[in-house]
N, CA, C and O atoms as a GROMACS GRO file, in nm:
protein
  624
    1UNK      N    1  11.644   6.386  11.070
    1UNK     CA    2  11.696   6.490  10.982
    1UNK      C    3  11.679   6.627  11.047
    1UNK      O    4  11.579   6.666  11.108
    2UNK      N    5  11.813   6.705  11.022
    2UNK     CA    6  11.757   6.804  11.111
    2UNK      C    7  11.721   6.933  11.023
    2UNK      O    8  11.752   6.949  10.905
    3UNK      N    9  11.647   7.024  11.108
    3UNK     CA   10  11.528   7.097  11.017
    3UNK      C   11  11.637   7.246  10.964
    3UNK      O   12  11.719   7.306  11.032
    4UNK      N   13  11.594   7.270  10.811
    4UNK     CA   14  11.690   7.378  10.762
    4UNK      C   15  11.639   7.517  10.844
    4UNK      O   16  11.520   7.543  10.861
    5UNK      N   17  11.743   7.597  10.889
    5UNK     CA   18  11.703   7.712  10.871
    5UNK      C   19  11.685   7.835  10.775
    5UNK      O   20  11.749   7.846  10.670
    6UNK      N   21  11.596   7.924  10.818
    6UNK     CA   22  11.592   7.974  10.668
    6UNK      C   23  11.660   8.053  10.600
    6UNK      O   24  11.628   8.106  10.493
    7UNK      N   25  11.801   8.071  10.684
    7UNK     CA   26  11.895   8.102  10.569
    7UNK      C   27  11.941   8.009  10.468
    7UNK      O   28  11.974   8.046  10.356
    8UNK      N   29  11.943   7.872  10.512
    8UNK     CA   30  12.004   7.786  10.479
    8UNK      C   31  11.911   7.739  10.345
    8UNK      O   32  11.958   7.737  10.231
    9UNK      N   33  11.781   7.704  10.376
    9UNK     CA   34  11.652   7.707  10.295
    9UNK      C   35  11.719   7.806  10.146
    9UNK      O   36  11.754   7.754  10.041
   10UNK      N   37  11.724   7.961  10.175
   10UNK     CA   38  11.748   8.066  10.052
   10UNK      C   39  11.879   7.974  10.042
   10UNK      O   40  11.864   7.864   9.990
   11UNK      N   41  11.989   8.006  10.081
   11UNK     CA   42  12.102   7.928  10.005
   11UNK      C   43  12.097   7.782   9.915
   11UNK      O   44  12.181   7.742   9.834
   12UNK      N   45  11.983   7.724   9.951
   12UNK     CA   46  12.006   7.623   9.891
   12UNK      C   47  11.935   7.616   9.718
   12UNK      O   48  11.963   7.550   9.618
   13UNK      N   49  11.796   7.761   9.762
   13UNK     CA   50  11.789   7.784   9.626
   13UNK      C   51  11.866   7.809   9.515
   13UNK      O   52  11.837   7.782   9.398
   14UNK      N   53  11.952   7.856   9.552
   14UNK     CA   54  12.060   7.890   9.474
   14UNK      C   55  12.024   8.083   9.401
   14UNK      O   56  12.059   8.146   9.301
   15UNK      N   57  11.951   8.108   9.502
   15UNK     CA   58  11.886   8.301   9.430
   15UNK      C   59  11.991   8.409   9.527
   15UNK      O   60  12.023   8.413   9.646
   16UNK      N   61  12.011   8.459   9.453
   16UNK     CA   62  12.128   8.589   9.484
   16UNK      C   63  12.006   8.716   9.540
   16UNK      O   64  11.911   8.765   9.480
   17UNK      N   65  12.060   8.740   9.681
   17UNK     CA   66  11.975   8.885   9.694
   17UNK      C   67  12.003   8.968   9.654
   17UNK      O   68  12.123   8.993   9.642
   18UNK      N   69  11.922   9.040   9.619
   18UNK     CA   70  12.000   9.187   9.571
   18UNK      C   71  12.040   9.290   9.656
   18UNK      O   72  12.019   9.259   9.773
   19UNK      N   73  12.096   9.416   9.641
   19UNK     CA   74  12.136   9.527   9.733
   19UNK      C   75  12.008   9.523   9.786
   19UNK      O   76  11.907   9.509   9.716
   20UNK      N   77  12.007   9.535   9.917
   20UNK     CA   78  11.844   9.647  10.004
   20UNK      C   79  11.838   9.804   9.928
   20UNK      O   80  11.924   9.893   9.922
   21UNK      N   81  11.699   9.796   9.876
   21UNK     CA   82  11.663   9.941   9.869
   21UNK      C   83  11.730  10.046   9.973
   21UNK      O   84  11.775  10.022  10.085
   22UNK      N   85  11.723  10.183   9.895
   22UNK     CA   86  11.700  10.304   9.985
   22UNK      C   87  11.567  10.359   9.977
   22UNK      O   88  11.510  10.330   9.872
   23UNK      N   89  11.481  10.449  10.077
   23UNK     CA   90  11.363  10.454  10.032
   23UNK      C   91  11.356  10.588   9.926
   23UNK      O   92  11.428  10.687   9.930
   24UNK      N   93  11.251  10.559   9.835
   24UNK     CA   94  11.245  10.677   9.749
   24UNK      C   95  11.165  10.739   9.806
   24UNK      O   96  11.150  10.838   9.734
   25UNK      N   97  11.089  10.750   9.904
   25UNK     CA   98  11.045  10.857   9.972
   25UNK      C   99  11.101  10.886  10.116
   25UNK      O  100  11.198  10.860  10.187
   26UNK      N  101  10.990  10.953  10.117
   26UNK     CA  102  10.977  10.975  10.295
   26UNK      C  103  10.897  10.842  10.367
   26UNK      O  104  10.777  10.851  10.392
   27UNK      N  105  10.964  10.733  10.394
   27UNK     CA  106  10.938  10.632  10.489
   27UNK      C  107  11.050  10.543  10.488
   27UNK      O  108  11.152  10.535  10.418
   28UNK      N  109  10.997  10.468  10.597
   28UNK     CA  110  11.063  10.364  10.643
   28UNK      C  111  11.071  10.221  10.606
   28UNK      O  112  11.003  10.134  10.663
   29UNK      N  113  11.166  10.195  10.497
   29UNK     CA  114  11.123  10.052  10.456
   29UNK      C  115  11.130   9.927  10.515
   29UNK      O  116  11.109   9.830  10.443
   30UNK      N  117  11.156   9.912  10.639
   30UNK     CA  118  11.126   9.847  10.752
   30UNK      C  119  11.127   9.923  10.886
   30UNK      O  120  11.204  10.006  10.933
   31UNK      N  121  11.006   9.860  10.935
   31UNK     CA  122  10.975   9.862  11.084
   31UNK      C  123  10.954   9.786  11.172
   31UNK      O  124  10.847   9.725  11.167
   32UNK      N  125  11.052   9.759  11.291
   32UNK     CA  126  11.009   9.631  11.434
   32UNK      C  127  10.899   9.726  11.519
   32UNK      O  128  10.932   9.841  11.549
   33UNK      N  129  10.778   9.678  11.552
   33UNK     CA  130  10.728   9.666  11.660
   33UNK      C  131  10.685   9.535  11.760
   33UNK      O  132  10.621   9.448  11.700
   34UNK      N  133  10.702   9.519  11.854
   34UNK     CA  134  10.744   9.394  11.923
   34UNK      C  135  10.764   9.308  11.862
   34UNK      O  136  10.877   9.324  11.816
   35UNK      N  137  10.698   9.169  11.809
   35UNK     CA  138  10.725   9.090  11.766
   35UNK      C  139  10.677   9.103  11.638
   35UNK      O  140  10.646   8.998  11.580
   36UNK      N  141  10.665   9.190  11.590
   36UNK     CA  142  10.606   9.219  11.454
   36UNK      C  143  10.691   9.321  11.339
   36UNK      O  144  10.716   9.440  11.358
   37UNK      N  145  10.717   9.263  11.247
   37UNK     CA  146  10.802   9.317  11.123
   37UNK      C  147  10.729   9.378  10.993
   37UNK      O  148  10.669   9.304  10.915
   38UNK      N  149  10.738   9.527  10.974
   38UNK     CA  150  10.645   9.553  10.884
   38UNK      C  151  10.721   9.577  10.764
   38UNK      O  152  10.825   9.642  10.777
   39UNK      N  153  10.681   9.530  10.630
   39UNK     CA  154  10.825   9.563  10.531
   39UNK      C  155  10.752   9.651  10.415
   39UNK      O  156  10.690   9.588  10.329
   40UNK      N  157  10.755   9.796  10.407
   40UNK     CA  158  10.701   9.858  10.298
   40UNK      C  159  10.727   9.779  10.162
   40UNK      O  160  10.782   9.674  10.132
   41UNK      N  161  10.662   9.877  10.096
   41UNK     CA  162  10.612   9.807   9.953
   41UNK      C  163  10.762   9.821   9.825
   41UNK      O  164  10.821   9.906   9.758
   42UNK      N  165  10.764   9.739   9.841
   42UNK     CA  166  10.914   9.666   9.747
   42UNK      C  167  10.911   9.656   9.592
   42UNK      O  168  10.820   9.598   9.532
   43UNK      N  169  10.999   9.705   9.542
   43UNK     CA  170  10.984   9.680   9.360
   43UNK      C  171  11.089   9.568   9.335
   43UNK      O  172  11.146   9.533   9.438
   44UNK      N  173  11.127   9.504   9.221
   44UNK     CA  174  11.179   9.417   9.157
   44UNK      C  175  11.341   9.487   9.153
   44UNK      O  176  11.385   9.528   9.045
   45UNK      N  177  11.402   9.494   9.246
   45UNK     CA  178  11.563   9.532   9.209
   45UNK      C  179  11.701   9.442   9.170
   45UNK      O  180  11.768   9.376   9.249
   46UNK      N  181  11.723   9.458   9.034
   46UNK     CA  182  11.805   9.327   9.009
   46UNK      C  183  11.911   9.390   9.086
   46UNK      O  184  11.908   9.494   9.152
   47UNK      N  185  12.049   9.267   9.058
   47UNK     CA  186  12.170   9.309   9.123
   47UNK      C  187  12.258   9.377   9.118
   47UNK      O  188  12.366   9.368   9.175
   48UNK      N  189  12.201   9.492   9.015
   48UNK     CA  190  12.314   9.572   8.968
   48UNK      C  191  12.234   9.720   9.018
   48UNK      O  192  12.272   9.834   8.990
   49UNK      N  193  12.125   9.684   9.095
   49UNK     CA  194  12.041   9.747   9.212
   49UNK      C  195  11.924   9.834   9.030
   49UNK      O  196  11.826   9.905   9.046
   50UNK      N  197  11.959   9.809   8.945
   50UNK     CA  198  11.821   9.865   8.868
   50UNK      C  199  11.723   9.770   8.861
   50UNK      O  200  11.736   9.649   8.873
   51UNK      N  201  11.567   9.873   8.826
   51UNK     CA  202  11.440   9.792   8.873
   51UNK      C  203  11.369   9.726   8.760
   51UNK      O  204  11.340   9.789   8.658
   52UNK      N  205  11.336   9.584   8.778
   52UNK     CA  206  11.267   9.543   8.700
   52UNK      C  207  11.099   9.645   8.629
   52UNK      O  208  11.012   9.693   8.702
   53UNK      N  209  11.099   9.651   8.474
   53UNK     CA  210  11.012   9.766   8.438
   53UNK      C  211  10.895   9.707   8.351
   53UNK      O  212  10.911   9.600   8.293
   54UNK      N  213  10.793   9.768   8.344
   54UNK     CA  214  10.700   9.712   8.236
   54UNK      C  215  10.579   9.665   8.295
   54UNK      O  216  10.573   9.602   8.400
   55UNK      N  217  10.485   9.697   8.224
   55UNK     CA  218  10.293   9.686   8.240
   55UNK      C  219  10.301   9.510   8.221
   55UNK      O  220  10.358   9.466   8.120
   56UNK      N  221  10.250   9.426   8.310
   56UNK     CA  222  10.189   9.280   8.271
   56UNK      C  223  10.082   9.274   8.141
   56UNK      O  224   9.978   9.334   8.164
   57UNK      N  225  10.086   9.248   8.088
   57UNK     CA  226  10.002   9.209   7.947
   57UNK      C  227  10.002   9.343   7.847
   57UNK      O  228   9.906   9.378   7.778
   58UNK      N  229  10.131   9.409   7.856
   58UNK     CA  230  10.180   9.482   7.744
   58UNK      C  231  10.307   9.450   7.690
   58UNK      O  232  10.334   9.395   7.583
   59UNK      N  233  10.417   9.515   7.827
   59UNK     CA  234  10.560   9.480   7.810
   59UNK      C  235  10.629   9.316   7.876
   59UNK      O  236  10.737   9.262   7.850
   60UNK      N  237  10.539   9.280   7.947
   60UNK     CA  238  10.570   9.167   8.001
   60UNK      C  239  10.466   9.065   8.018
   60UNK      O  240  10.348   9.081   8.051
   61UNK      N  241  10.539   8.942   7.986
   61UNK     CA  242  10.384   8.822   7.985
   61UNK      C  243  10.375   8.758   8.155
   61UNK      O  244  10.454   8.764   8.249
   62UNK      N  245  10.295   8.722   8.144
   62UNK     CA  246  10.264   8.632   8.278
   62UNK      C  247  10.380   8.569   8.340
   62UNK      O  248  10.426   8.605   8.448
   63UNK      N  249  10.437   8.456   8.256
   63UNK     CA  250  10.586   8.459   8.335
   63UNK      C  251  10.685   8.547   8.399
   63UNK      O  252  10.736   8.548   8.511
   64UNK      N  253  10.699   8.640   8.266
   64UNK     CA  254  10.799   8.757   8.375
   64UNK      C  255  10.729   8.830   8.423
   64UNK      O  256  10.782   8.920   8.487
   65UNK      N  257  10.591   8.826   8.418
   65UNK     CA  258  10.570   8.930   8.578
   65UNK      C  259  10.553   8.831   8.697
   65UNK      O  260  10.557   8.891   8.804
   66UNK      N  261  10.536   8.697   8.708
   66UNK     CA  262  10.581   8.610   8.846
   66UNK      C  263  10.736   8.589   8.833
   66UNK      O  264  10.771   8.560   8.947
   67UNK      N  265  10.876   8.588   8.730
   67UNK     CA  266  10.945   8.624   8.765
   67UNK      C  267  10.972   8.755   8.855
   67UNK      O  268  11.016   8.740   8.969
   68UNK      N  269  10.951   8.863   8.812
   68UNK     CA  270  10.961   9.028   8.884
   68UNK      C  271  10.908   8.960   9.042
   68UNK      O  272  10.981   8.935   9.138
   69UNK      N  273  10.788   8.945   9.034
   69UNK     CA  274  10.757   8.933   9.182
   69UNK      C  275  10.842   8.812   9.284
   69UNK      O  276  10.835   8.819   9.406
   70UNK      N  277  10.915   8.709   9.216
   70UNK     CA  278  10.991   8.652   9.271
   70UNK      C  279  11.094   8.752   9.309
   70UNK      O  280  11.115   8.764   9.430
   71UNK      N  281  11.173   8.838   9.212
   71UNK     CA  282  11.235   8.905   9.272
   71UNK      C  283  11.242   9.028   9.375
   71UNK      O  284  11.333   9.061   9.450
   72UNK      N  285  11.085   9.098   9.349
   72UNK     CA  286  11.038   9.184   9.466
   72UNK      C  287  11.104   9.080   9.653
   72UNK      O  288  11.166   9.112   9.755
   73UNK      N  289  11.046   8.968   9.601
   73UNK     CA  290  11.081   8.887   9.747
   73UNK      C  291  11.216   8.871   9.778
   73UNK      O  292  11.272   8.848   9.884
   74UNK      N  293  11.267   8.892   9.634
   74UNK     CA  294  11.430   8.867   9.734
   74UNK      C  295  11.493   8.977   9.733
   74UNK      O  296  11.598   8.990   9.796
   75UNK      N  297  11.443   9.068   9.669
   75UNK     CA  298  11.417   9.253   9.759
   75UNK      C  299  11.391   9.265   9.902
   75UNK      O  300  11.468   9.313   9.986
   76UNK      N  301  11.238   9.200   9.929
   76UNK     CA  302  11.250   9.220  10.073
   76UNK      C  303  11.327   9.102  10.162
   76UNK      O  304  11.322   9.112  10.284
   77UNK      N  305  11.389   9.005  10.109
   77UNK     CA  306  11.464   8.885  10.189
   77UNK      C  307  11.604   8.950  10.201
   77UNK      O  308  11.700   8.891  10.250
   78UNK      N  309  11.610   9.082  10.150
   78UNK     CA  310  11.771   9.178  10.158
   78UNK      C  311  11.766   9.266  10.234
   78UNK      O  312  11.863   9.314  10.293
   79UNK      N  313  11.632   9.305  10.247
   79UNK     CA  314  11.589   9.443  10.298
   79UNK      C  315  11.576   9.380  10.473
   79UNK      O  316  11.605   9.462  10.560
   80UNK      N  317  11.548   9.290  10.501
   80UNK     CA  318  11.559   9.191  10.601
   80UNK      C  319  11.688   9.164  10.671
   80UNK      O  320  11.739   9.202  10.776
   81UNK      N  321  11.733   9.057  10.537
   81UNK     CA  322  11.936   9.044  10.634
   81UNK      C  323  11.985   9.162  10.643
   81UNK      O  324  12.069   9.180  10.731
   82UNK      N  325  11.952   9.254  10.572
   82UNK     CA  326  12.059   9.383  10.575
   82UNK      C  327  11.969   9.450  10.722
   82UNK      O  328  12.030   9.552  10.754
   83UNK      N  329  11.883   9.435  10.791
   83UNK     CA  330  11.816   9.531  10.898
   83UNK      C  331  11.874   9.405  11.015
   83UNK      O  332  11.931   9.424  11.122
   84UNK      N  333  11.841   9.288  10.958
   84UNK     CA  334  11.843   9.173  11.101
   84UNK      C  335  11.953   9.121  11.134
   84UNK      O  336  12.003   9.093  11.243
   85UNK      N  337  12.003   9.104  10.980
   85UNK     CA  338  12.157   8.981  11.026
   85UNK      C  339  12.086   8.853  10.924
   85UNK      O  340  12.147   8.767  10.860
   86UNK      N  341  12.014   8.864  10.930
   86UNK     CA  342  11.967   8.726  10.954
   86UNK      C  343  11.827   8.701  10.911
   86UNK      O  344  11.752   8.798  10.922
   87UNK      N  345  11.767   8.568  10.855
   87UNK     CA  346  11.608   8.564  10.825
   87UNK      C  347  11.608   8.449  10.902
   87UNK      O  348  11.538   8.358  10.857
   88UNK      N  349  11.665   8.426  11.007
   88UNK     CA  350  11.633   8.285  11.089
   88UNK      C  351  11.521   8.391  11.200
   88UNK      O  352  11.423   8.344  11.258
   89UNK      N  353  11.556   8.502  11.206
   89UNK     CA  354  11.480   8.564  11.342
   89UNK      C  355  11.343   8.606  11.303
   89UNK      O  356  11.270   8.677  11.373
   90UNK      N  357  11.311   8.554  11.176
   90UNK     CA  358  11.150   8.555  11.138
   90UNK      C  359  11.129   8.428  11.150
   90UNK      O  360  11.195   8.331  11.113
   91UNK      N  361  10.976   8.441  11.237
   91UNK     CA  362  10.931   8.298  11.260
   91UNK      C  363  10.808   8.221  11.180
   91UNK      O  364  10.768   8.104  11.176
   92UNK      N  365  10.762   8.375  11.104
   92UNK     CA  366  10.661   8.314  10.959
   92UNK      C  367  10.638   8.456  10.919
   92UNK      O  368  10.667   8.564  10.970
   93UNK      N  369  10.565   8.414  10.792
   93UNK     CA  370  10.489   8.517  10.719
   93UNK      C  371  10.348   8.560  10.759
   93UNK      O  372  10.262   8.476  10.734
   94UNK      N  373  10.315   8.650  10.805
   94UNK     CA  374  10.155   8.716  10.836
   94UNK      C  375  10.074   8.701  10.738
   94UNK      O  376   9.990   8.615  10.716
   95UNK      N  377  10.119   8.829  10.660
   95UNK     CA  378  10.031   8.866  10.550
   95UNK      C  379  10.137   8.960  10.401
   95UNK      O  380  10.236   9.032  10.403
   96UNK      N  381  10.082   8.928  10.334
   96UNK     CA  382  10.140   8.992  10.201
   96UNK      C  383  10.017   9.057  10.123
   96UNK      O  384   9.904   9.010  10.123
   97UNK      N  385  10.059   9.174  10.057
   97UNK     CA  386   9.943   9.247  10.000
   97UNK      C  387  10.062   9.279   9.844
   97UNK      O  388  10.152   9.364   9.844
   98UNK      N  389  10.031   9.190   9.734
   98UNK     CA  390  10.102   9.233   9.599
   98UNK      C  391  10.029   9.317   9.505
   98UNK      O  392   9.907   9.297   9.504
   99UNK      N  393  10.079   9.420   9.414
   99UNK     CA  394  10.009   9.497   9.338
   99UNK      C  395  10.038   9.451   9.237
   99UNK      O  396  10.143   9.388   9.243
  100UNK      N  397   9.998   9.453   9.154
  100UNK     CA  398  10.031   9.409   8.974
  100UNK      C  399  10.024   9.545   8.878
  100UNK      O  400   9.915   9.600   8.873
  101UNK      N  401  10.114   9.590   8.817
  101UNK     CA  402  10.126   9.684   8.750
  101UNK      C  403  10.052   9.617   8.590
  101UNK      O  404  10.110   9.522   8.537
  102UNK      N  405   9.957   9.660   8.541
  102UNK     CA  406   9.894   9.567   8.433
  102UNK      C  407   9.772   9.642   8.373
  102UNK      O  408   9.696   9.715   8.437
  103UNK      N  409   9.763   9.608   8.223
  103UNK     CA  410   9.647   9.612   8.138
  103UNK      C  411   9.497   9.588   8.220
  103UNK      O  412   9.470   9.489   8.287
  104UNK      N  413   9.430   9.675   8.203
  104UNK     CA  414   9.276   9.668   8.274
  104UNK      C  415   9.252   9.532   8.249
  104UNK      O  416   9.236   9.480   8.360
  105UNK      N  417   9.241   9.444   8.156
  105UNK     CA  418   9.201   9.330   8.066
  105UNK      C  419   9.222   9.217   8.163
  105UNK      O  420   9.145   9.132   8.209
  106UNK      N  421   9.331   9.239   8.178
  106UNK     CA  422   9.451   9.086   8.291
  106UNK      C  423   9.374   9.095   8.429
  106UNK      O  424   9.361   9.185   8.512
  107UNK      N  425   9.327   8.962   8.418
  107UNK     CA  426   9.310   8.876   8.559
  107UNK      C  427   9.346   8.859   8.658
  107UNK      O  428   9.296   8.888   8.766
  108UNK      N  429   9.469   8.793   8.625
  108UNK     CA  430   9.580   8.670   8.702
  108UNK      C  431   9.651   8.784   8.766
  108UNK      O  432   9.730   8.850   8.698
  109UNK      N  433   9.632   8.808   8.878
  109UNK     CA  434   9.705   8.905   9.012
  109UNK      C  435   9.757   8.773   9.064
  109UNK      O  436   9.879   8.756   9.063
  110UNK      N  437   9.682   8.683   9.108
  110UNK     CA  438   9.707   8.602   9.184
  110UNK      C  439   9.853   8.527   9.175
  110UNK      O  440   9.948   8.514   9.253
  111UNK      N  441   9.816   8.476   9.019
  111UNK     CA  442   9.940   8.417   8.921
  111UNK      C  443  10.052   8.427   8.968
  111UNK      O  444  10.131   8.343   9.011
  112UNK      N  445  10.056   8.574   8.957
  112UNK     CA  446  10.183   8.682   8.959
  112UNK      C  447  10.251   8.689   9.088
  112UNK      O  448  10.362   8.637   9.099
  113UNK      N  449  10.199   8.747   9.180
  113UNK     CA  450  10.200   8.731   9.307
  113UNK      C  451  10.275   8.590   9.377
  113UNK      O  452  10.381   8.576   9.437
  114UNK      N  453  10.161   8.492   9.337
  114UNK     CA  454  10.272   8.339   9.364
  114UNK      C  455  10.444   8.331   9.308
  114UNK      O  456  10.515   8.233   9.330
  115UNK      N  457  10.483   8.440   9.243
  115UNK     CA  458  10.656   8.418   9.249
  115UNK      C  459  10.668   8.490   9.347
  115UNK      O  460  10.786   8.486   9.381
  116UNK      N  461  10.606   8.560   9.417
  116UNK     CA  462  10.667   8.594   9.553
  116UNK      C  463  10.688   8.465   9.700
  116UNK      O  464  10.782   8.420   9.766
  117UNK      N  465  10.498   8.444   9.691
  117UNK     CA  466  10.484   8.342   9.771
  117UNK      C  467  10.538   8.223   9.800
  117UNK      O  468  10.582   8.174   9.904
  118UNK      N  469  10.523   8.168   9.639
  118UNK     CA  470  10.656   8.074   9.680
  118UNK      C  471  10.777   8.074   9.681
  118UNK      O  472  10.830   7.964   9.681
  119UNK      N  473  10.838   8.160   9.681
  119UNK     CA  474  10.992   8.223   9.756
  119UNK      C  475  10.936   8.199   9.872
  119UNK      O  476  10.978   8.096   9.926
  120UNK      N  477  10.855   8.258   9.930
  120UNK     CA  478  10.856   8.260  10.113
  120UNK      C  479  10.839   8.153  10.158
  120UNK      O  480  10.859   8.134  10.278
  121UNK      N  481  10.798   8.055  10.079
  121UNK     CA  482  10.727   7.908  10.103
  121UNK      C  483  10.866   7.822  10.079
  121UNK      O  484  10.868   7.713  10.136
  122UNK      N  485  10.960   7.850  10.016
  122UNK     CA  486  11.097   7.763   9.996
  122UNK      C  487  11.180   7.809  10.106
  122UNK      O  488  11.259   7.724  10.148
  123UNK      N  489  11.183   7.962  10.181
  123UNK     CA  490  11.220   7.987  10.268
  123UNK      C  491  11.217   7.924  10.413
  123UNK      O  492  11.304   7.885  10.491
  124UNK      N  493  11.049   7.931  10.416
  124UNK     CA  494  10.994   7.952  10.592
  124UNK      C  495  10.906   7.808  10.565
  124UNK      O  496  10.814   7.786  10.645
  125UNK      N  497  10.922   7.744  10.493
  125UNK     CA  498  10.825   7.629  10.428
  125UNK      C  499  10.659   7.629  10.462
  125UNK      O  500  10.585   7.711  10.515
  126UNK      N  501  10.641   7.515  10.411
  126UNK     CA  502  10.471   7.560  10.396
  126UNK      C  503  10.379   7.572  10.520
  126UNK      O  504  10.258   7.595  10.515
  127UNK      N  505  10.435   7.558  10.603
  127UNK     CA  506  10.329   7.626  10.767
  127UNK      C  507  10.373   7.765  10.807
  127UNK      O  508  10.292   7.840  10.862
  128UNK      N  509  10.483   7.799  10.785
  128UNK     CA  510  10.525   7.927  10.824
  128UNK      C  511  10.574   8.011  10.729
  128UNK      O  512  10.631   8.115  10.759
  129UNK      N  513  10.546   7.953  10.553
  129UNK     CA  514  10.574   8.055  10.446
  129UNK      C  515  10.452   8.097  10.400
  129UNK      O  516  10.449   8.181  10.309
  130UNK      N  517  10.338   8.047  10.453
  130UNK     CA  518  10.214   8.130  10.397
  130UNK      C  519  10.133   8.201  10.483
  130UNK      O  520  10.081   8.145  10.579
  131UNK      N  521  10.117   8.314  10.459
  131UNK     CA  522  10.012   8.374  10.542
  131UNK      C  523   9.885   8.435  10.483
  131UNK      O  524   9.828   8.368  10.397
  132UNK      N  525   9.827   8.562  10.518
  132UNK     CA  526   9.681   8.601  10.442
  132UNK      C  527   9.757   8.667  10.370
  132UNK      O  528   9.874   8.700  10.390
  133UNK      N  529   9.654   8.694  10.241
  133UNK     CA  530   9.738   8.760  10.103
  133UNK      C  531   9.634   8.881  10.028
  133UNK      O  532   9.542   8.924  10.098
  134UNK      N  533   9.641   8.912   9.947
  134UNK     CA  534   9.587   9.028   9.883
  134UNK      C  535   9.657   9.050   9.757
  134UNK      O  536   9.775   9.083   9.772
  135UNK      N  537   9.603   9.038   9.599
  135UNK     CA  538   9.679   9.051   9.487
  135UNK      C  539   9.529   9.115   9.459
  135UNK      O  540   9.413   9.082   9.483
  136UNK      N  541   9.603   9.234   9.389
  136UNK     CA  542   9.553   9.340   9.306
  136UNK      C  543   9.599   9.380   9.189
  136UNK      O  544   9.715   9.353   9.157
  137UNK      N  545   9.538   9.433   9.127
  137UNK     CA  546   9.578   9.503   8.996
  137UNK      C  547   9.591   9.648   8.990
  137UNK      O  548   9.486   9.709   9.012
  138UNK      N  549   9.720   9.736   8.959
  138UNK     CA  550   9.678   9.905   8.944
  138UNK      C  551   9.705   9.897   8.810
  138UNK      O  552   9.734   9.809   8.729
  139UNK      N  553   9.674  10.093   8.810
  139UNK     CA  554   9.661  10.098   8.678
  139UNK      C  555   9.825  10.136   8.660
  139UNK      O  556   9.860  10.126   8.542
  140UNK      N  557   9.911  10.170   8.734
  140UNK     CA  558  10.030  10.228   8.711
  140UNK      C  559  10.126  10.166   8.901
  140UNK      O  560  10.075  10.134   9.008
  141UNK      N  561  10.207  10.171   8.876
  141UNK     CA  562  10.314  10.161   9.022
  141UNK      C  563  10.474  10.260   8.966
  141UNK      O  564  10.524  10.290   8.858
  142UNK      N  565  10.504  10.280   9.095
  142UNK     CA  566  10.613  10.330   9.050
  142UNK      C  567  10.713  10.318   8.973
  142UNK      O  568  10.745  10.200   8.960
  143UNK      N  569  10.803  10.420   8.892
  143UNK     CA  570  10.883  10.408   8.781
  143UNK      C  571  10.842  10.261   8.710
  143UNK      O  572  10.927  10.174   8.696
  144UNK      N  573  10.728  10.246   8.675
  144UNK     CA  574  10.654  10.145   8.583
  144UNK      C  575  10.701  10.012   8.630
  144UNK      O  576  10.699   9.924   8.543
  145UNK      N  577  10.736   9.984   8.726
  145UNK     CA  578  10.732   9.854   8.812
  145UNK      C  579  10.660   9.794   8.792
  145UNK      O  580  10.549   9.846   8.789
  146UNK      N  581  10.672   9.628   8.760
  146UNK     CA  582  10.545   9.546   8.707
  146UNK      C  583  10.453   9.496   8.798
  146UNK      O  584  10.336   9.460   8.790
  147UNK      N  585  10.594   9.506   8.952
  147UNK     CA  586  10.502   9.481   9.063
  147UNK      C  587  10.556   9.508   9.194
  147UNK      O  588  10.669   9.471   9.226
  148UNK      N  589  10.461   9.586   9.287
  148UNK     CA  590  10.493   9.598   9.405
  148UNK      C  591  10.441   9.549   9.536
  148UNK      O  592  10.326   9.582   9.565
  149UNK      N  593  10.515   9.467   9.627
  149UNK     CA  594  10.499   9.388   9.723
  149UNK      C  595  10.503   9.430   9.845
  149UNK      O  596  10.619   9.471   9.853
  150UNK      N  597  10.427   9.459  10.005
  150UNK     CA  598  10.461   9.493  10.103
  150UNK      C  599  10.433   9.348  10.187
  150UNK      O  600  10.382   9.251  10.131
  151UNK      N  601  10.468   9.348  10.314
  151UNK     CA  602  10.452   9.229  10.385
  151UNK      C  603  10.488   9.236  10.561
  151UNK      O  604  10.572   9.305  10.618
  152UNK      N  605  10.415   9.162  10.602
  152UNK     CA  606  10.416   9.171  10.783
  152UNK      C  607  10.491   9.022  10.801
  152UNK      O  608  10.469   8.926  10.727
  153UNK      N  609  10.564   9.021  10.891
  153UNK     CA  610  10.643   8.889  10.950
  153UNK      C  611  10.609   8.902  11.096
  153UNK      O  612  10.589   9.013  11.146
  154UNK      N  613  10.600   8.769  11.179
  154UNK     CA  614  10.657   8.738  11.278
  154UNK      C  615  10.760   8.709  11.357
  154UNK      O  616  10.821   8.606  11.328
  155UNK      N  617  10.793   8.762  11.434
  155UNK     CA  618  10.944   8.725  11.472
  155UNK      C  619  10.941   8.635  11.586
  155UNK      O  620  10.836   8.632  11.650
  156UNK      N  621  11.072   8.533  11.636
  156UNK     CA  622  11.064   8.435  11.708
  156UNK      C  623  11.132   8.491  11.833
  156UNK      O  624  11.145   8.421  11.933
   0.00000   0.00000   0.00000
């Protein structure tokens, strides 16, 4: 059988990327240095390019904030084809660092976070969709984003 690539992998999920961000600041929402891909910190942009909104354990329950963060990932899986062409020219995931926009009270960063991860894990599958991770909780993220995602890739 021969092995999917990972465009082919996202297509078969059947998940629509959304537009690539512009940055709302002053930076760069992607950067190549040699073999290394750095992807600033990403919000939930549906396809009509507005951002998924709302505190985890106020405006949104546990499900839709690992929905949102599924979609942060296919924020940066846009922010990607739209810089590369292509997500075949990543050869895994490094590291991911997710924030959780949420009630002091709430736990589950981790939870949340995993709708990102496993997007990358249906992508780059499970040796090259996981890397080191970091889920946190703030007290606020931008324009009340439930969650924001940055991430390092390898390239092949």
């Amino acid at each position: 059988m021969e092995k999917k690539t990972p465009d082919q992998a996202l297509t078969e999920t059947g998940l629509n990327l959304p537009p690539a961000p512009k940055p709302m600041g002053v930076y760069k929402p992607f950067l190549l240095d040699g073999k290394y891909l750095y992807v600033s910190g990403h919000g939930p942009v549906k396809d009509n390019r507005d951002l998924i909104t709302g505190r985890i354990g106020k405006d949104l329950d546990m499900e839709e904030g690992k929905l949102a963060a599924r979609q942060v990932g296919l924020t940066i899986l846009a922010t990607i084809k739209t810089n590369l062409g292509t997500l075949d020219k990543v050869k895994r995931v490094i590291k991911v660092l997710g924030m959780v926009n949420c009630v002091p009270e709430f736990e589950k960063h981790p939870y949340i976070i995993n709708g990102c991860s496993e997007l990358f894990v249906q992508v780059w599958g499970e040796e090259n969709g996981v890397g080191v991770r970091s889920a946190v909780g703030m007290g606020s993220l931008p324009n009340n984003i439930p969650v924001e995602i940055e991430a390092i890739f390898e390239l092949h």
